[in-house]
BAVOKOL-751540 format. One record per residue: residue number from 1; z, x, y of N, C-alpha, C, O in turn. Coordinates in steps of 0.02 Angstrom, whole numbers, padded with zeros to 5 digits. Layout:
% residues N
PT|pos|n.pz|n.px|n.py|ca.pz|ca.px|ca.py|c.pz|c.px|c.py|o.pz|o.px|o.py
PT|NUM|Z|X|Y|Z|X|Y|Z|X|Y|Z|X|Y $
...
% end
This chain:
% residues 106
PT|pos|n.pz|n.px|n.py|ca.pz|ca.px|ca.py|c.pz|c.px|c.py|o.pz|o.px|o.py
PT|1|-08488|-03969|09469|-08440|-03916|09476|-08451|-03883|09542|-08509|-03862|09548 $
PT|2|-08408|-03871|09601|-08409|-03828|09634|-08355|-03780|09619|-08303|-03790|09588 $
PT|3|-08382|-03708|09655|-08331|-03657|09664|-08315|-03631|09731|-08356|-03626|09777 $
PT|4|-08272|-03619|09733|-08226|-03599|09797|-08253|-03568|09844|-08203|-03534|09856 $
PT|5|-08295|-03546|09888|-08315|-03483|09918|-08263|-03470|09968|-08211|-03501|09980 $
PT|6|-08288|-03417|09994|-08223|-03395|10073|-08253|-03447|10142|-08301|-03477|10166 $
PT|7|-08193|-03430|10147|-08210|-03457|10235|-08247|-03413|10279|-08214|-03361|10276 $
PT|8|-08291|-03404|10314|-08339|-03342|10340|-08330|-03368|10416|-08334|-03428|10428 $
PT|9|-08316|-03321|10468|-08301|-03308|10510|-08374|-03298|10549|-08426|-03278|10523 $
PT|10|-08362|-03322|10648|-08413|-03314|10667|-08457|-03234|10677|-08510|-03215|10701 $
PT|11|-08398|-03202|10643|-08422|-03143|10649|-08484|-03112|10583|-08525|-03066|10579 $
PT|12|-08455|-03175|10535|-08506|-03151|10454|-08446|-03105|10413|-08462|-03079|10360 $
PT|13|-08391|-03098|10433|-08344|-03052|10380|-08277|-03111|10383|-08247|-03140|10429 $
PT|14|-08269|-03107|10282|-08232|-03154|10240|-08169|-03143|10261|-08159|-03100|10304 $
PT|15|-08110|-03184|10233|-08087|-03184|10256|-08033|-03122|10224|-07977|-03111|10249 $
PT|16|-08061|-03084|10168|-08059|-03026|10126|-08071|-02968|10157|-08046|-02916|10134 $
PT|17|-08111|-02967|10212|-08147|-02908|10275|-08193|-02878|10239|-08215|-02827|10266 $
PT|18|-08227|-02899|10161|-08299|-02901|10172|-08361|-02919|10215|-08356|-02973|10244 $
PT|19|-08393|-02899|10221|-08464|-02916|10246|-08476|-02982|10203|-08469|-02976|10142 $
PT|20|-08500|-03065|10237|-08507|-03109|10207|-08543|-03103|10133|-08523|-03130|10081 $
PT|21|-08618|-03050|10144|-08663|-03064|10125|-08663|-03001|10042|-08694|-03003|09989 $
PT|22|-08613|-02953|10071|-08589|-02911|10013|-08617|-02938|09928|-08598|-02991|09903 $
PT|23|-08673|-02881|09886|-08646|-02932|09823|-08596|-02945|09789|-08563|-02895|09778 $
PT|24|-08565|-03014|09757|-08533|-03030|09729|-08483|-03079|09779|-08430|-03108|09767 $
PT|25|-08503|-03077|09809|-08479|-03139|09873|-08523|-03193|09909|-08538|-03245|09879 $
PT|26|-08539|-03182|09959|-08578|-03253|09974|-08651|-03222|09979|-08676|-03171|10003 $
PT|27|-08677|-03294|09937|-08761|-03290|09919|-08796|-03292|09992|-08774|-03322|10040 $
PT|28|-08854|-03253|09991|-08873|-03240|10063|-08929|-03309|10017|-08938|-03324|09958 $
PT|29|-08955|-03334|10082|-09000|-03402|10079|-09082|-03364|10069|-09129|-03397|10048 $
PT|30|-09088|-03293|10086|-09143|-03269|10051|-09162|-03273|09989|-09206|-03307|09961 $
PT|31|-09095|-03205|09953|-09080|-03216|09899|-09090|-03264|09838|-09111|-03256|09781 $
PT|32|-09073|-03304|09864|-09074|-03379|09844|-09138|-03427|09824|-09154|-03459|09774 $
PT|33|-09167|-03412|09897|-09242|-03428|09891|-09282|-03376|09829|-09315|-03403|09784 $
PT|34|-09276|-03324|09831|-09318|-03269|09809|-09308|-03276|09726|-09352|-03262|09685 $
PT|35|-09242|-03299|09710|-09226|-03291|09652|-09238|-03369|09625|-09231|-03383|09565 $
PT|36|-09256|-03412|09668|-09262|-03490|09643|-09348|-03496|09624|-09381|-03532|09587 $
PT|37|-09364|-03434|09677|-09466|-03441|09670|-09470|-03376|09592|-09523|-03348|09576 $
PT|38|-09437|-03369|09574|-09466|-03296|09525|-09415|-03329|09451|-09367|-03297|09429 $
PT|39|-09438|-03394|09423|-09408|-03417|09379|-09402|-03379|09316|-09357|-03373|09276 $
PT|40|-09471|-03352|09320|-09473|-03294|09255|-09430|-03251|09246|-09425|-03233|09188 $
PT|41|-09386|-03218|09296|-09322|-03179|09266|-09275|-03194|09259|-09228|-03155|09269 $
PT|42|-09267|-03259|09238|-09207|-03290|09214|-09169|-03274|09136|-09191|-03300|09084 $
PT|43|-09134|-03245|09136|-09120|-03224|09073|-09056|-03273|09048|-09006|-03284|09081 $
PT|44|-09068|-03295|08995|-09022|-03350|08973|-08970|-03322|08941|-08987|-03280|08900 $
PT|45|-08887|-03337|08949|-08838|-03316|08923|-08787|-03360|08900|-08786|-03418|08922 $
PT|46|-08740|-03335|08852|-08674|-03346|08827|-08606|-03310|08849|-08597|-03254|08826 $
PT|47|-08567|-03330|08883|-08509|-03310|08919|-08482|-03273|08882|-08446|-03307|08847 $
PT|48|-08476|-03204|08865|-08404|-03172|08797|-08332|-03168|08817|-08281|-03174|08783 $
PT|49|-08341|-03153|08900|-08249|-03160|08930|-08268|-03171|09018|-08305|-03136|09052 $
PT|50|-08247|-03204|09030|-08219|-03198|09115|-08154|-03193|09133|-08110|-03234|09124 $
PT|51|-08151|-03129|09165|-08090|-03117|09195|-08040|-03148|09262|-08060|-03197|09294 $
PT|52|-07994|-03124|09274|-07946|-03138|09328|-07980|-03118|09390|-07990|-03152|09440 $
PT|53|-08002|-03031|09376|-08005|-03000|09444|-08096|-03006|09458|-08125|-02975|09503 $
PT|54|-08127|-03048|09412|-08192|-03065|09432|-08229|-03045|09382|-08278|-03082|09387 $
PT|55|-08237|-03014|09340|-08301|-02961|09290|-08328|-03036|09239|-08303|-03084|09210 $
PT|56|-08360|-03022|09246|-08387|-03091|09186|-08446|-03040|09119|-08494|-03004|09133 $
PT|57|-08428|-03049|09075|-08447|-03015|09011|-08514|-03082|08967|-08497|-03136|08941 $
PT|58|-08562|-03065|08970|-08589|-03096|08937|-08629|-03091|08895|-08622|-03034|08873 $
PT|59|-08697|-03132|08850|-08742|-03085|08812|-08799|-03131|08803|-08792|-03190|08788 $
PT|60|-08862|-03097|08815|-08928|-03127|08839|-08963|-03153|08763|-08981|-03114|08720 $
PT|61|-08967|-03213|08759|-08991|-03235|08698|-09050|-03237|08673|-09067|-03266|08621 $
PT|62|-09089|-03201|08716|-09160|-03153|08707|-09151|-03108|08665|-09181|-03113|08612 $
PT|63|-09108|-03050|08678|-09096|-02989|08632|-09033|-02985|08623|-09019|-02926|08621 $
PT|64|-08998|-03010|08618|-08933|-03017|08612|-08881|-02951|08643|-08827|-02929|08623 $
PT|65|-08938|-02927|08716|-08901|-02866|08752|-08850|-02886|08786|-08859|-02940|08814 $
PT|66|-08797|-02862|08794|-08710|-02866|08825|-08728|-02854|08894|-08769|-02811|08906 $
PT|67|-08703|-02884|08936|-08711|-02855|09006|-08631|-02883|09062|-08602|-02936|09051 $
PT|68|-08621|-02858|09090|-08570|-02881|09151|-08583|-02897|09209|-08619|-02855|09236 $
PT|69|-08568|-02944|09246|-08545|-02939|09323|-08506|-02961|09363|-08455|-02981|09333 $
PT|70|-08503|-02969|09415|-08429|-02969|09480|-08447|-03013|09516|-08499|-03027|09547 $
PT|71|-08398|-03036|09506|-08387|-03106|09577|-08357|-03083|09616|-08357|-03023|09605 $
PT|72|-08325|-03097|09667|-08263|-03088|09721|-08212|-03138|09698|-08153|-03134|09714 $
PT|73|-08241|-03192|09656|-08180|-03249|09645|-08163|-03241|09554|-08200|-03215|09513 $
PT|74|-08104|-03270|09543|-08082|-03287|09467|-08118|-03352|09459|-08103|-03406|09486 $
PT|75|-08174|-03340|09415|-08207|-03382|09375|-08176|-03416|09320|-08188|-03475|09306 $
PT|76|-08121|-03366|09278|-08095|-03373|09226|-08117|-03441|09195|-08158|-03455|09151 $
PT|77|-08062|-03487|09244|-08051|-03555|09230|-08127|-03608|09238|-08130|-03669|09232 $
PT|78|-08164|-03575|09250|-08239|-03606|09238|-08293|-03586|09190|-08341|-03620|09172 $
PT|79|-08279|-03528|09173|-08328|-03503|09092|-08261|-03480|09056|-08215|-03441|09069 $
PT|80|-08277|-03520|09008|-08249|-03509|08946|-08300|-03465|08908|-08357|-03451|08927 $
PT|81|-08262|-03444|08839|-08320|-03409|08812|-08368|-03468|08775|-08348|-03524|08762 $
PT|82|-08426|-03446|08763|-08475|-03479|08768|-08516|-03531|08803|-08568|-03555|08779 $
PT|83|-08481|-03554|08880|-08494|-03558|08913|-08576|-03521|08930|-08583|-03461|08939 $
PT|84|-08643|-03580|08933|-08702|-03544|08937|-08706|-03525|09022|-08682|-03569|09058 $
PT|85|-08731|-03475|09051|-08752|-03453|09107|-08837|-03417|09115|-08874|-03400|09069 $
PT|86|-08847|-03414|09177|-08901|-03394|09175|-08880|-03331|09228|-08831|-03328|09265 $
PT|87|-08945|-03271|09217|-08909|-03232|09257|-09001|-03178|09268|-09043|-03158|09227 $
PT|88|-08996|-03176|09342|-09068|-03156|09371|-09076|-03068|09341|-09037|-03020|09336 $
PT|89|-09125|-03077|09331|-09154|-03000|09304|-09169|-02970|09381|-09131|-02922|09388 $
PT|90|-09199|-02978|09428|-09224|-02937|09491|-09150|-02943|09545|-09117|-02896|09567 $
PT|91|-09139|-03003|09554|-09082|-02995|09605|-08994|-03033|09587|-08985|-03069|09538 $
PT|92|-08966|-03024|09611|-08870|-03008|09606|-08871|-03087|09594|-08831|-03109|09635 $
PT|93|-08896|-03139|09559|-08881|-03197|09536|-08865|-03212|09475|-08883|-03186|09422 $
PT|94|-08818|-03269|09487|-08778|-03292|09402|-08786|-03366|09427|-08784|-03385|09485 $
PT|95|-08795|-03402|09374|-08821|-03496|09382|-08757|-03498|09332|-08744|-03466|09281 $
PT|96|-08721|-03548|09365|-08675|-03582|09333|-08697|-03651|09321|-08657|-03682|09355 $
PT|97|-08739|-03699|09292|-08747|-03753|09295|-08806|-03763|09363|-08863|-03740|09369 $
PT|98|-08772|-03799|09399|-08843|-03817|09464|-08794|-03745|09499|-08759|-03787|09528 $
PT|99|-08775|-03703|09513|-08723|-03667|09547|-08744|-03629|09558|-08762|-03605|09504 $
PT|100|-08765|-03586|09615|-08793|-03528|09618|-08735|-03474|09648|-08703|-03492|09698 $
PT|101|-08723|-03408|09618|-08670|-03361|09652|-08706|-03304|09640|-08755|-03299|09603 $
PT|102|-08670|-03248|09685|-08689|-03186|09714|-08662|-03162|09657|-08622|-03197|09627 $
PT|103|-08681|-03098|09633|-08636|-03071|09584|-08681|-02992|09607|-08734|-02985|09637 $
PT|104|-08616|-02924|09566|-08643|-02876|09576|-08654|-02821|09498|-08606|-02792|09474 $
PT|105|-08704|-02816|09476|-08692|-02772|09424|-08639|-02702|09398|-08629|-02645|09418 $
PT|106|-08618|-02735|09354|-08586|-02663|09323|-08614|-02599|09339|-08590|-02548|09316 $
% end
């Protein structure tokens, strides 16, 4: 599965006039690293809704706590509900499969 990202400009701002690196837009390659070395806060989830305008609703099958977050893109059509995700306890990450995206907390 891939997902869409923006086109990023040599300047680093989308083509939205975010800042590339904004959460919920493009994963900074730190990020990435930081959240790939700290496996332990991986909190395992079940999709409950993904929206149009980005919010993704889900619930951690640890404690069965509800939580949200934001993409910049419509996921919709890629988590269904129950759709499993993973989603980082320390930093703005959601694992879609091998997929890593920026996301920003509720």
């Amino acid at each position: 599965m891939s997902i869409q990202q923006p086109h990023i400009d040599h300047l680093g701002a989308t083509a939205c006039g975010m800042a590339a690196f904004d959460e919920g837009h493009e994963l900074h390659p730190i990020i990435r690293r930081a959240a790939s070395a700290t496996p332990s806060q991986w909190v395992d989830a079940l999709v409950v809704s993904a929206s149009a305008d980005g919010w993704i609703e889900f619930v951690a099958l640890h404690d069965a706590s509800v939580g949200q977050r934001w993409h910049h893109a419509d996921l919709s059509d890629v988590l269904a509900p129950g759709s499993p995700v993973a989603v980082h306890g320390l930093y703005g990450v959601l694992a879609i499969g091998d997929e890593l995206l920026s996301v920003r907390a509720a």
